[in-house]
N, C-alpha and C positions, 0 to 999 in steps of 0.2 A: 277678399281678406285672406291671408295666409294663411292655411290649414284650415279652411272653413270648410263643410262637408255638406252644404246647403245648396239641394236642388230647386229650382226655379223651373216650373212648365204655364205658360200664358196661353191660354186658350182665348181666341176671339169667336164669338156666336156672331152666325150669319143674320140677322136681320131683317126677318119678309116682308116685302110689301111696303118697303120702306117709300114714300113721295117725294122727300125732298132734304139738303141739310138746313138743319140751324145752328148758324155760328154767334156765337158772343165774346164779342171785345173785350175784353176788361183790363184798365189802364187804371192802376195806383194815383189818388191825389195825396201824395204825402203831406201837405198843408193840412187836408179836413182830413186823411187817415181812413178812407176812404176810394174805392172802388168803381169806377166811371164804368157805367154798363154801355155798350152798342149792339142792340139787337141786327142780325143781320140775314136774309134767308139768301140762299144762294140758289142759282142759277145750274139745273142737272143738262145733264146731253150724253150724247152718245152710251146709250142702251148697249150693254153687253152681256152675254151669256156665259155662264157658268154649269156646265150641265145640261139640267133642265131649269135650273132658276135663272132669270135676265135680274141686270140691275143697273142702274145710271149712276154716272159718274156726276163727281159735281166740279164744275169748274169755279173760277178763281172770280167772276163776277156776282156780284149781291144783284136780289132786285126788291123793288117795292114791295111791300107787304099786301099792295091793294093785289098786284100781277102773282103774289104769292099764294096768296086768298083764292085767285079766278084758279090760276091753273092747275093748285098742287093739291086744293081743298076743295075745289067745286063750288066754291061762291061760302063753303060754310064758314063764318064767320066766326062761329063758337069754336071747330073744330083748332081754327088757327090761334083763337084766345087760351084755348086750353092747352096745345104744344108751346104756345112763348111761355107760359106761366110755368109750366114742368120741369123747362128748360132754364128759365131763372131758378127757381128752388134748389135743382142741380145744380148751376154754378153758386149760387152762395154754399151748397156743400164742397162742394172743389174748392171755393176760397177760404171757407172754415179748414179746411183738409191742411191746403197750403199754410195756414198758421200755426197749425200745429206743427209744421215740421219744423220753421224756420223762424226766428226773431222779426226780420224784415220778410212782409210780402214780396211774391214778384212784383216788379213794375209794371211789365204787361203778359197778358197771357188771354191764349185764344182756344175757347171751349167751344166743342164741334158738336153737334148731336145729330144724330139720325132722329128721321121723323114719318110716324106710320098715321094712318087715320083711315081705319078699319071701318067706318059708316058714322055719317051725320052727328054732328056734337061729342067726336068722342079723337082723344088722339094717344101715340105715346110716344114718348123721345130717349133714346139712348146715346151713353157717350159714346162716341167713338173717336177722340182724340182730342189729348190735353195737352197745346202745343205754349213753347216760350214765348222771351222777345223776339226772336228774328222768325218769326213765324209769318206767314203772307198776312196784310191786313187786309185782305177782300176788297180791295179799290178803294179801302180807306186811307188819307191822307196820312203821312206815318213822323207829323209833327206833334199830337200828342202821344205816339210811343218814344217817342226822341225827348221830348218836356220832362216825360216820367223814369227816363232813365238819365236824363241828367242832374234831375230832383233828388234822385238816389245815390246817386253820384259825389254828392255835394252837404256835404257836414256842418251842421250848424254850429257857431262859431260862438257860443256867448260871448266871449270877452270883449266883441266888438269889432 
């Protein structure tokens, strides 16, 4: 804005110990007015170093929740019930967030979390990126983000 005198400094906290991401879909049904959840855990690789902190990347592949459970959680089952649930609660605050700013939801948008799990039945998940519609859908099919941006697209007509 023109003569505006307003500093901006965004700090990101590094994240230890992180295991694995979790990403969530969320695709607008404008018909029910509502928000189509896809839980989704991704697939980490290539270990790199920072320092003295190592940390993985995560690529662009989902995997099962059971292959999520073995590798990222140690079989704990709780541990992985307790980061999806954290991580839901977090996106309906991103999607509460998002209504306050705008009249219309996005159509789609893809909420990313970090995810720690510090010992047995216990986890914690942080955002770390709240991306649009053209945002990757993790190997998901991208005909419901195409349905919900043509839904939006498209003006209801009463007169007939």
């Amino acid at each position: 804005r023109r003569g505006a005198n307003t500093i901006v400094c965004l700090v990101q906290e590094m994240v230890l110990g992180v295991v694995c991401e979790l990403r969530i879909l969320c695709i607008f049904d404008k018909a029910k007015r509502s928000f189509r959840r896809e839980v989704l855990w991704m697939e980490t690789c290539k270990v790199k170093r920072v320092g003295s902190t190592s940390f993985a990347m995560t690529s662009s592949k989902s995997v099962t929740r059971a292959f999520a459970e073995k590798k990222y959680f140690e079989g704990d089952e709780v541990g992985l019930d307790l980061a999806q649930k954290q991580a839901l609660k977090l996106a309906d605050r991103w999607l509460q967030w998002f209504q306050s700013q705008s009249p219309e939801p996005p159509q789609c948008t893809r909420l990313d979390f970090l995810v720690t799990h510090p010992r047995a039945g216990h986890a914690e998940v942080w955002t770390v990126e709240v991306g649009e519609c053209g945002c990757s859908l993790c190997s998901i099919e991208v005909h419901g983000r195409n349905i919900a941006a043509l839904n939006t697209a498209i003006l209801e007509d009463s007169s007939g």
